[in-house]
CHARMM-style PDB file with segment names, atoms N, HN, CA, C and O in Angstrom:
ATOM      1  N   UNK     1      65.924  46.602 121.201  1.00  0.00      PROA
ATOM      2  CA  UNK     1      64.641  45.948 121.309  1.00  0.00      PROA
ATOM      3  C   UNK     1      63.708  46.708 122.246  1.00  0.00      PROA
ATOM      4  O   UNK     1      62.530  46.958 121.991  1.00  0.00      PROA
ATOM      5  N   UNK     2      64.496  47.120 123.590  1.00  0.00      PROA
ATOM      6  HN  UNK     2      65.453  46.917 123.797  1.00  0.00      PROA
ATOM      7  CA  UNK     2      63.462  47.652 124.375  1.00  0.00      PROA
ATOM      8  C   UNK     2      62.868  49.594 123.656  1.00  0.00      PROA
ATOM      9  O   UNK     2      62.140  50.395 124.242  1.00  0.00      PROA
ATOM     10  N   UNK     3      63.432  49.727 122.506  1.00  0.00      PROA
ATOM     11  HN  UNK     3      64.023  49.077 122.030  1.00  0.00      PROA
ATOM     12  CA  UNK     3      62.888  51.207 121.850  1.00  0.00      PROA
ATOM     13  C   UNK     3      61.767  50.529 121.289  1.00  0.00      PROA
ATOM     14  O   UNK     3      60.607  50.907 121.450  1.00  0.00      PROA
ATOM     15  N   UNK     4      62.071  49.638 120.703  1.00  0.00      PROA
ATOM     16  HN  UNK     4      63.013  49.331 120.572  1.00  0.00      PROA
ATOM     17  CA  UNK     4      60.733  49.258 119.865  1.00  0.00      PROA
ATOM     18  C   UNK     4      59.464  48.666 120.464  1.00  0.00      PROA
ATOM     19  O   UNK     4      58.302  48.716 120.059  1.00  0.00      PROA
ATOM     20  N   UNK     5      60.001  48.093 121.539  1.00  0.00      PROA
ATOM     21  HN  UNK     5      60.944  48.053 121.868  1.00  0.00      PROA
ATOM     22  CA  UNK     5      58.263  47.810 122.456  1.00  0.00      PROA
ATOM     23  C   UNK     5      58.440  48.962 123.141  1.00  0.00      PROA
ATOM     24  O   UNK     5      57.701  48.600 124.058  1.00  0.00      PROA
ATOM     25  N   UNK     6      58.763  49.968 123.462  1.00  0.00      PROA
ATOM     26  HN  UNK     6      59.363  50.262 122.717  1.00  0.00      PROA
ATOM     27  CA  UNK     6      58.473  51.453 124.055  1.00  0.00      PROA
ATOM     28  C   UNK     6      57.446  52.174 123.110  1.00  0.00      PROA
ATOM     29  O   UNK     6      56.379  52.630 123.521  1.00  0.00      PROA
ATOM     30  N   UNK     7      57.894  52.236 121.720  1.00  0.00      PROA
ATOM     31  HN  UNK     7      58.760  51.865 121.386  1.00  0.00      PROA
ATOM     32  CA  UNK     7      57.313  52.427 120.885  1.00  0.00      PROA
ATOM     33  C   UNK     7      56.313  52.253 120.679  1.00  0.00      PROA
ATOM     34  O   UNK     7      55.431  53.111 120.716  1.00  0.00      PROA
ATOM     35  N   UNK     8      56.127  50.710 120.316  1.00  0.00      PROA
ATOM     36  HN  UNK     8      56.844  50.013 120.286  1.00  0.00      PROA
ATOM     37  CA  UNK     8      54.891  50.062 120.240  1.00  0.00      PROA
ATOM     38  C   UNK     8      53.832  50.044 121.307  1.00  0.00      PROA
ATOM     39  O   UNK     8      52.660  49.974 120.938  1.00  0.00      PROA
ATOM     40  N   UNK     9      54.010  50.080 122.116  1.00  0.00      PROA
ATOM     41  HN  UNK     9      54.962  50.137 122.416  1.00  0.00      PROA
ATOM     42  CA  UNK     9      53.112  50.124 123.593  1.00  0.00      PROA
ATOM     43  C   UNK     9      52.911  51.787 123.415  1.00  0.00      PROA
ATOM     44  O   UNK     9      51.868  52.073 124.004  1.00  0.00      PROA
ATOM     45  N   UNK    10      53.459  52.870 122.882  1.00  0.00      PROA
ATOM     46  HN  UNK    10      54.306  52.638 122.404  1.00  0.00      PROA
ATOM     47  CA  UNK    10      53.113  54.256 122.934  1.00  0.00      PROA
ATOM     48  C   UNK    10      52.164  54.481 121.625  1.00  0.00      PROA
ATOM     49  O   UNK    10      51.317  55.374 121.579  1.00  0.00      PROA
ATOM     50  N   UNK    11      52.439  53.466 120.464  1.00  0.00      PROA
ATOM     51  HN  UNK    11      53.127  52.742 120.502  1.00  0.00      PROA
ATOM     52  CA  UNK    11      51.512  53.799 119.664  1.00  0.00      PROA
ATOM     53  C   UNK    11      50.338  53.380 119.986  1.00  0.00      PROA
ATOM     54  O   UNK    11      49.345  54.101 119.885  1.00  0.00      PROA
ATOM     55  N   UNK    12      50.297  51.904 120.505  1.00  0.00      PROA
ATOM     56  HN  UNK    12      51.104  51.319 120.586  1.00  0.00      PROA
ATOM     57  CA  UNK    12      48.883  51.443 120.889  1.00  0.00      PROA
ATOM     58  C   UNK    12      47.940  52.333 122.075  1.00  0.00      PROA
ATOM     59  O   UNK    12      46.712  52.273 122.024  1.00  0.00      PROA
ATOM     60  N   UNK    13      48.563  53.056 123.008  1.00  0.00      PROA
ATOM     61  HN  UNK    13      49.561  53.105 123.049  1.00  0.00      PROA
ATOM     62  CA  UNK    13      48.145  53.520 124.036  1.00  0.00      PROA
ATOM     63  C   UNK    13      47.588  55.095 123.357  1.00  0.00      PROA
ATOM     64  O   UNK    13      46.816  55.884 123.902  1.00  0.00      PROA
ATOM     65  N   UNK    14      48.209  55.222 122.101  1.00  0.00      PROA
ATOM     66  HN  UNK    14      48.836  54.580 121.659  1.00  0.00      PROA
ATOM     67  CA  UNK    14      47.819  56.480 121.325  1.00  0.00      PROA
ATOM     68  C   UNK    14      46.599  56.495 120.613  1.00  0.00      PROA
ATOM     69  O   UNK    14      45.803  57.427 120.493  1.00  0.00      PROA
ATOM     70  N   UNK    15      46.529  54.865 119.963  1.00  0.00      PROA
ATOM     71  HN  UNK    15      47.176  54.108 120.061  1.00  0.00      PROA
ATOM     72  CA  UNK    15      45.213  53.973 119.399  1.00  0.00      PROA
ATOM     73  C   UNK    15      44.148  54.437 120.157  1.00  0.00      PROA
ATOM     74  O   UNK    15      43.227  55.187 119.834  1.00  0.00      PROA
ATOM     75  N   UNK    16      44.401  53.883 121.219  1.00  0.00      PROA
ATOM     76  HN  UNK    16      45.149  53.273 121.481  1.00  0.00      PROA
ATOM     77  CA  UNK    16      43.618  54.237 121.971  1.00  0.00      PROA
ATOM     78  C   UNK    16      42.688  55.229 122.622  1.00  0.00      PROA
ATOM     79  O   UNK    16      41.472  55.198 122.814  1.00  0.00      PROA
ATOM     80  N   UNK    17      43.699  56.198 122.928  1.00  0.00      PROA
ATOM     81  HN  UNK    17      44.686  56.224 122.772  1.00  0.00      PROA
ATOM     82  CA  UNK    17      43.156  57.616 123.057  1.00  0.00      PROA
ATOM     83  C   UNK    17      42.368  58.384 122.214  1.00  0.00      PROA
ATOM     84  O   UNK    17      41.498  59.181 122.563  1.00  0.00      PROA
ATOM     85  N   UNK    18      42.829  58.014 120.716  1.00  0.00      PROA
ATOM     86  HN  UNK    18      43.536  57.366 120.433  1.00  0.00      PROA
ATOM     87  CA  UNK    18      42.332  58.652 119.337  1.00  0.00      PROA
ATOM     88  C   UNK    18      40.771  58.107 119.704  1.00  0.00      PROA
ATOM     89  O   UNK    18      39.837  58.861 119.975  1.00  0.00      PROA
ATOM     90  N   UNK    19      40.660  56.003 119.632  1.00  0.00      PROA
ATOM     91  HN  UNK    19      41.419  55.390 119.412  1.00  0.00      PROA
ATOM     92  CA  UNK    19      39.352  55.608 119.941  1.00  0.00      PROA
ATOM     93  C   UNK    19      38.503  56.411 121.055  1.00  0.00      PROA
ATOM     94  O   UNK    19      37.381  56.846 120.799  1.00  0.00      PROA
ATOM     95  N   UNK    20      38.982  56.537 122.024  1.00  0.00      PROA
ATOM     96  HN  UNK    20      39.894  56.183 122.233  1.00  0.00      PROA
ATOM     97  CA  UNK    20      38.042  57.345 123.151  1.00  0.00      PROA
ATOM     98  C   UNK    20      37.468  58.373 123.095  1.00  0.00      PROA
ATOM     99  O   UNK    20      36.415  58.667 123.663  1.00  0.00      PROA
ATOM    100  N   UNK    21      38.305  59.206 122.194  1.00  0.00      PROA
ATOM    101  HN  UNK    21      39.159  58.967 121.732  1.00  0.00      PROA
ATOM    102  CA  UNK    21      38.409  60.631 121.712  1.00  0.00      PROA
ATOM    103  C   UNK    21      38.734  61.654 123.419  1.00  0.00      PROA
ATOM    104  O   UNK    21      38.212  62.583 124.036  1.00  0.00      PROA
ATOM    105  N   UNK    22      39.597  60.975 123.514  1.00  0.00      PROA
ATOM    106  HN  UNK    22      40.021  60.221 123.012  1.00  0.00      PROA
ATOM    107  CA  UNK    22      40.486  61.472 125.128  1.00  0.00      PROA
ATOM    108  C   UNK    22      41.926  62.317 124.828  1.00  0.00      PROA
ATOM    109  O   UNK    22      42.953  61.835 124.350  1.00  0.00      PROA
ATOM    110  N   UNK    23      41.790  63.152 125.077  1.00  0.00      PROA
ATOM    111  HN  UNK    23      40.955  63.544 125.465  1.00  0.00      PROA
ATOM    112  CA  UNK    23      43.268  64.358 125.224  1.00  0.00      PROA
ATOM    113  C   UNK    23      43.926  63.290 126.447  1.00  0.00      PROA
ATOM    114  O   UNK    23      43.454  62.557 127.316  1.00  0.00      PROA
ATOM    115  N   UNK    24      45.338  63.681 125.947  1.00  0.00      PROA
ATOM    116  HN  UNK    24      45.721  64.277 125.241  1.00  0.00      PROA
ATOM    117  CA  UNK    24      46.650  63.200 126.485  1.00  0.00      PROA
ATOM    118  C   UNK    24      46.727  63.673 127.905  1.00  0.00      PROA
ATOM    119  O   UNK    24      46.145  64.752 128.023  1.00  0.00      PROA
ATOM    120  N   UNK    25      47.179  63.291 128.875  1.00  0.00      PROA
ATOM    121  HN  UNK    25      47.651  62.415 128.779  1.00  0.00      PROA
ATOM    122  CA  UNK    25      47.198  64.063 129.926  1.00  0.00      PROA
ATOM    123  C   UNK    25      48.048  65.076 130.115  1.00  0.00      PROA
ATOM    124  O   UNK    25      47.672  65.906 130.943  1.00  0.00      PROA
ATOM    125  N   UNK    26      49.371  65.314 129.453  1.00  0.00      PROA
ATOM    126  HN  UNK    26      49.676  64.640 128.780  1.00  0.00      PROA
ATOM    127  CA  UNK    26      50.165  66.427 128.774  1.00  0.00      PROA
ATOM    128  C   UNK    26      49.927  66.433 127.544  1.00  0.00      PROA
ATOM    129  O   UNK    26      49.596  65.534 126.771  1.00  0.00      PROA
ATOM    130  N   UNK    27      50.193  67.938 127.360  1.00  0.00      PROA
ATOM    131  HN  UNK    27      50.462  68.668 127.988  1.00  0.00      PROA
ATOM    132  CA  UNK    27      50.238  68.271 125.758  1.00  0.00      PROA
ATOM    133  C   UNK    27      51.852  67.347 125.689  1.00  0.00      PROA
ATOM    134  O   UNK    27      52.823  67.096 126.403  1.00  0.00      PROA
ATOM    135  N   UNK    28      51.236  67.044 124.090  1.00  0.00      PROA
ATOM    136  HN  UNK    28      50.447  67.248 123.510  1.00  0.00      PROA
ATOM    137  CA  UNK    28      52.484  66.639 123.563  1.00  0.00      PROA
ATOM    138  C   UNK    28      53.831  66.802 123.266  1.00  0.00      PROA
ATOM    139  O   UNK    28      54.756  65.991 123.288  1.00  0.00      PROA
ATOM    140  N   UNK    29      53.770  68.634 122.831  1.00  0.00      PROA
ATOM    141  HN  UNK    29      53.018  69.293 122.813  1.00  0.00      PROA
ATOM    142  CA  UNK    29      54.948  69.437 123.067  1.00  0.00      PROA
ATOM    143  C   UNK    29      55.583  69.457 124.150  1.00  0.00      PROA
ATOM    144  O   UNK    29      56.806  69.340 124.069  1.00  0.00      PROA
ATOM    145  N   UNK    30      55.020  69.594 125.356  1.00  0.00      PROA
ATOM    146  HN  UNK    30      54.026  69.689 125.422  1.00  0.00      PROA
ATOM    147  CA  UNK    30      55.473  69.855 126.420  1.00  0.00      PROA
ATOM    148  C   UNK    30      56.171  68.356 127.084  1.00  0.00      PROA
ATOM    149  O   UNK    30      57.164  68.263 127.806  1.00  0.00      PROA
ATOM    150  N   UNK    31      55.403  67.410 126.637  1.00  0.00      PROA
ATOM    151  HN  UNK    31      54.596  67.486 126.051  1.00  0.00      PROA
ATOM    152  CA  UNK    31      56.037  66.075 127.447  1.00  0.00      PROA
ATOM    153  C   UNK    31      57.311  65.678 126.792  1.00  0.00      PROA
ATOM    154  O   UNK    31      58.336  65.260 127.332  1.00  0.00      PROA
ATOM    155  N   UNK    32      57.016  65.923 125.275  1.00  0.00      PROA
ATOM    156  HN  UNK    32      56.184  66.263 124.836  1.00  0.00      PROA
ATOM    157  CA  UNK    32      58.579  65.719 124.535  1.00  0.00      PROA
ATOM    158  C   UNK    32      59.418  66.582 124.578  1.00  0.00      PROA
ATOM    159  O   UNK    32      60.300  66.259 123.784  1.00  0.00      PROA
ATOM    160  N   UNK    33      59.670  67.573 125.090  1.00  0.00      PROA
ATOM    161  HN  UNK    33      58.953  67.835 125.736  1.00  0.00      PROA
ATOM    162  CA  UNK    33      60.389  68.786 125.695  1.00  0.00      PROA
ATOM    163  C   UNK    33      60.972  68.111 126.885  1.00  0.00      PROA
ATOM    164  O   UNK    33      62.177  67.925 127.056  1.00  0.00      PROA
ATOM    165  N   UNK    34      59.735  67.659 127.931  1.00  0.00      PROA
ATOM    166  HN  UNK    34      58.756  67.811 127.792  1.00  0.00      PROA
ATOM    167  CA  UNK    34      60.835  67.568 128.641  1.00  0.00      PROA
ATOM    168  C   UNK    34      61.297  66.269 129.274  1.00  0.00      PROA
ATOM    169  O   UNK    34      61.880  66.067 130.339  1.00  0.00      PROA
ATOM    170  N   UNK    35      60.676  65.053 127.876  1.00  0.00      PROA
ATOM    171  HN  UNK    35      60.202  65.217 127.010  1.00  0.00      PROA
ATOM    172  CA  UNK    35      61.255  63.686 127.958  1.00  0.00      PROA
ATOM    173  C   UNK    35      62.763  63.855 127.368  1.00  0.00      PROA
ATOM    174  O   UNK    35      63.728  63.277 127.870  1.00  0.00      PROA
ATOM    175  N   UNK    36      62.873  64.997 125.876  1.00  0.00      PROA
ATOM    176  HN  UNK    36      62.089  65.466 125.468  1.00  0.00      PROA
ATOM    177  CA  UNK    36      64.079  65.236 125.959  1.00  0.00      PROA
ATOM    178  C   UNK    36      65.360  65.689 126.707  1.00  0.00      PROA
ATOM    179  O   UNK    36      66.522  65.474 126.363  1.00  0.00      PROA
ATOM    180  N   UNK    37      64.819  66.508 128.039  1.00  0.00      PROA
ATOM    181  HN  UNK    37      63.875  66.682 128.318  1.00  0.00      PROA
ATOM    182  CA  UNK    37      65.704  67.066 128.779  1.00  0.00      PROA
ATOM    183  C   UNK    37      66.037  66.105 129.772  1.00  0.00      PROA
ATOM    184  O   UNK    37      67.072  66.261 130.420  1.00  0.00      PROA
ATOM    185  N   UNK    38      65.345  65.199 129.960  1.00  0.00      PROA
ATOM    186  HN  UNK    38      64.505  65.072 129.434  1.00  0.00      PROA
ATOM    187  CA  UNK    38      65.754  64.104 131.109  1.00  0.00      PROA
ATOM    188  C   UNK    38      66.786  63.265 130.157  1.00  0.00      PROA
ATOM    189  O   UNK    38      67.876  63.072 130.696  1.00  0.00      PROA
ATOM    190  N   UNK    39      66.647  62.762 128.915  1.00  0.00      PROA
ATOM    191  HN  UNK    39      65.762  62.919 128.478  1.00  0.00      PROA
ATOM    192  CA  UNK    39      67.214  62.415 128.510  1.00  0.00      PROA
ATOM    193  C   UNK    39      69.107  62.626 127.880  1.00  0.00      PROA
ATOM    194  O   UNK    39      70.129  61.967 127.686  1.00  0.00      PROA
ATOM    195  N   UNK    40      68.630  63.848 127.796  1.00  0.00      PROA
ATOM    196  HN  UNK    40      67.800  64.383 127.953  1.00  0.00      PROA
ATOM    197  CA  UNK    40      70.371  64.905 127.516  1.00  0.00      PROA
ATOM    198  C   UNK    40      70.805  65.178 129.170  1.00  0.00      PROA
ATOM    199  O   UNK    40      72.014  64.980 129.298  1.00  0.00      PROA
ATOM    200  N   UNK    41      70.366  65.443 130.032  1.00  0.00      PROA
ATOM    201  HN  UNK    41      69.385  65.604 129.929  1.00  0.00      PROA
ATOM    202  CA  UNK    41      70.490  65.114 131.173  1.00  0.00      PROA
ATOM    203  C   UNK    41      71.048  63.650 131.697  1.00  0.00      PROA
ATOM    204  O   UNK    41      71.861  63.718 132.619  1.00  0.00      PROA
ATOM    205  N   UNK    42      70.765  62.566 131.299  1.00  0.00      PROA
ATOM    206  HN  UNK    42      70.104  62.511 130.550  1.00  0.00      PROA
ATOM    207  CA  UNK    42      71.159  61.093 132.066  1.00  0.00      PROA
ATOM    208  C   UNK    42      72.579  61.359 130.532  1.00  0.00      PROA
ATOM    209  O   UNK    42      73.797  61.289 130.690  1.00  0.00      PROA
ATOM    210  N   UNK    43      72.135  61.535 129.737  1.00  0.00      PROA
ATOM    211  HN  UNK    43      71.145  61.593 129.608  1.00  0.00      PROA
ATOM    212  CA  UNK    43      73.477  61.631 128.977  1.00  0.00      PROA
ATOM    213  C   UNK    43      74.716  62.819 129.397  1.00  0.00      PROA
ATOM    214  O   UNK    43      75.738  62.554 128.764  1.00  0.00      PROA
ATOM    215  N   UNK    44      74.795  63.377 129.803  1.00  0.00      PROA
ATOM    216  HN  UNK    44      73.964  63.593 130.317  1.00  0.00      PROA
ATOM    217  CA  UNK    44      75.756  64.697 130.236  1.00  0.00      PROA
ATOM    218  C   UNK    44      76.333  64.496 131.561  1.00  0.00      PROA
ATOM    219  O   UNK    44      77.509  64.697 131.861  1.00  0.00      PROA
ATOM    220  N   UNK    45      75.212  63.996 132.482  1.00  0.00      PROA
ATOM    221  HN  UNK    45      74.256  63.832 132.239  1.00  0.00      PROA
ATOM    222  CA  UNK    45      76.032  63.559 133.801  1.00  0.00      PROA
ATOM    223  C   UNK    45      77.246  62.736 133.757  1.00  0.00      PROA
ATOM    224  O   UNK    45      78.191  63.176 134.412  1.00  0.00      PROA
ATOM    225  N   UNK    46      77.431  61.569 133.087  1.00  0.00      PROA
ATOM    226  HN  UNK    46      76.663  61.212 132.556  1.00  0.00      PROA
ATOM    227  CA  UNK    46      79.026  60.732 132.596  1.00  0.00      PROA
ATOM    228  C   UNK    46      79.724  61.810 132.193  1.00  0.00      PROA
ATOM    229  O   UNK    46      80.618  62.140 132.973  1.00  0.00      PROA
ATOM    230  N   UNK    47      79.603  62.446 131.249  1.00  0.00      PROA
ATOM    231  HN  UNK    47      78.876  62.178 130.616  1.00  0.00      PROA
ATOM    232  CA  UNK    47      80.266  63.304 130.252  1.00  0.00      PROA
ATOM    233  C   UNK    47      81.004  64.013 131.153  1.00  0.00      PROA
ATOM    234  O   UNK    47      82.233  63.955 131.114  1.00  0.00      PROA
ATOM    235  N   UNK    48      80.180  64.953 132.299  1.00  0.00      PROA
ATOM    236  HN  UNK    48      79.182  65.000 132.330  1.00  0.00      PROA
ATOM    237  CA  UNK    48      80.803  66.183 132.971  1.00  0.00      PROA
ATOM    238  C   UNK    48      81.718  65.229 133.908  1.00  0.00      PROA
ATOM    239  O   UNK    48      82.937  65.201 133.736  1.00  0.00      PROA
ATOM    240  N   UNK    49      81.231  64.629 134.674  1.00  0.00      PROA
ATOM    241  HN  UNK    49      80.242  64.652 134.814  1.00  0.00      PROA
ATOM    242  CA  UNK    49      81.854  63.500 135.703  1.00  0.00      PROA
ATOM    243  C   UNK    49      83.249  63.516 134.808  1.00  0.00      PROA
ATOM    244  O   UNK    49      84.287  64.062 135.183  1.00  0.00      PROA
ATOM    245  N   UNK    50      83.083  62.852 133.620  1.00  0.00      PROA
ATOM    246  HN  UNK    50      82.240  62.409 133.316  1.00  0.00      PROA
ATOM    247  CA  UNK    50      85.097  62.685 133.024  1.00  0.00      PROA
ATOM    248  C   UNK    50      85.007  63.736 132.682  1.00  0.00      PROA
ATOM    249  O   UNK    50      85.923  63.978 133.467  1.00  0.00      PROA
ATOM    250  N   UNK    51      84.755  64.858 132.172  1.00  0.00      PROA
ATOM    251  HN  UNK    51      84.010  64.661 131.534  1.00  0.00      PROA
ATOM    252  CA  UNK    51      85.524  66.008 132.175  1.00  0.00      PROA
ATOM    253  C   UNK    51      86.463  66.448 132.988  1.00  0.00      PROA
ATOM    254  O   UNK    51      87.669  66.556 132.764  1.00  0.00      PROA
ATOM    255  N   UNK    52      85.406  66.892 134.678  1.00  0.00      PROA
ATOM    256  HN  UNK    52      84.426  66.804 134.860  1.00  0.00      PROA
ATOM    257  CA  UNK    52      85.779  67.381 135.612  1.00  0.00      PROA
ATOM    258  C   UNK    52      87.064  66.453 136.142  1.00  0.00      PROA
ATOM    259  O   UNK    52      88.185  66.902 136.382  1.00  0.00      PROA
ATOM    260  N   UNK    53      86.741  65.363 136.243  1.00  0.00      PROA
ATOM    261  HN  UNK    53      85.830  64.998 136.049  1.00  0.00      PROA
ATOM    262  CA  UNK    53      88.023  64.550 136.709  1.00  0.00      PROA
ATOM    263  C   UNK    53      89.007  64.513 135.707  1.00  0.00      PROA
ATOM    264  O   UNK    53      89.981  64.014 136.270  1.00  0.00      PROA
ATOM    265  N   UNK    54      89.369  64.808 134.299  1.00  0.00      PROA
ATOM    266  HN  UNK    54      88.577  65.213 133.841  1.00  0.00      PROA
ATOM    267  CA  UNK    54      90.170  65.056 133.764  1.00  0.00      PROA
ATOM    268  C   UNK    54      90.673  66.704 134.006  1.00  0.00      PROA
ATOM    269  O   UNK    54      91.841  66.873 134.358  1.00  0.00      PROA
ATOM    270  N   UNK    55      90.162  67.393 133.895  1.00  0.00      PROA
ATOM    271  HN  UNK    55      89.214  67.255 133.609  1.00  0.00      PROA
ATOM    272  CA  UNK    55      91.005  68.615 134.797  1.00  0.00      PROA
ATOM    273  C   UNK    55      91.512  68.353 136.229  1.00  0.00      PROA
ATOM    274  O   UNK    55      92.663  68.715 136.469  1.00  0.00      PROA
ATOM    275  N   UNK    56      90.792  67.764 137.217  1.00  0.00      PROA
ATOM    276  HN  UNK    56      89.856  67.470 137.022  1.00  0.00      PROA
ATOM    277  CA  UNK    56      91.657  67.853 138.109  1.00  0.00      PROA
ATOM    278  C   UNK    56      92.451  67.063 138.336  1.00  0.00      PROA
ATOM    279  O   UNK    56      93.158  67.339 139.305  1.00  0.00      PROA
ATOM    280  N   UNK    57      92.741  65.775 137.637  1.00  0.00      PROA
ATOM    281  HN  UNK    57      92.167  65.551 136.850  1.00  0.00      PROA
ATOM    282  CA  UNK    57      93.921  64.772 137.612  1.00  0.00      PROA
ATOM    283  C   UNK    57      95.013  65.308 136.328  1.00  0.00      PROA
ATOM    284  OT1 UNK    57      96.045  64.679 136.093  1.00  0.00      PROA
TER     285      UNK     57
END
């Protein structure tokens, strides 16, 4: 549920911008670049955490 009002609150806030005729405050490429890397990031930290503790136990 909370993707879809993320969503929705990003399309409307996009509505918006289009109405104003206002540029994004990041380019778009660049913010989804590196909304993805925070994201594979909060995902990998668990991951390595049991890795590492499975080698050394």
């Amino acid at each position: 549920m909370s993707y879809l009002i993320s969503l929705a609150i990003g399309l409307f806030v996009g509505v918006i911008y289009g109405a104003l005729d206002f540029r994004s405050p990041a380019p778009p490429a660049i913010a989804l670049v590196g909304l993805m890397g925070m994201l594979l990031g909060e995902k990998l930290w668990p991951m390595g955490r049991q890795l590492v503790s499975g080698w050394l136990s």
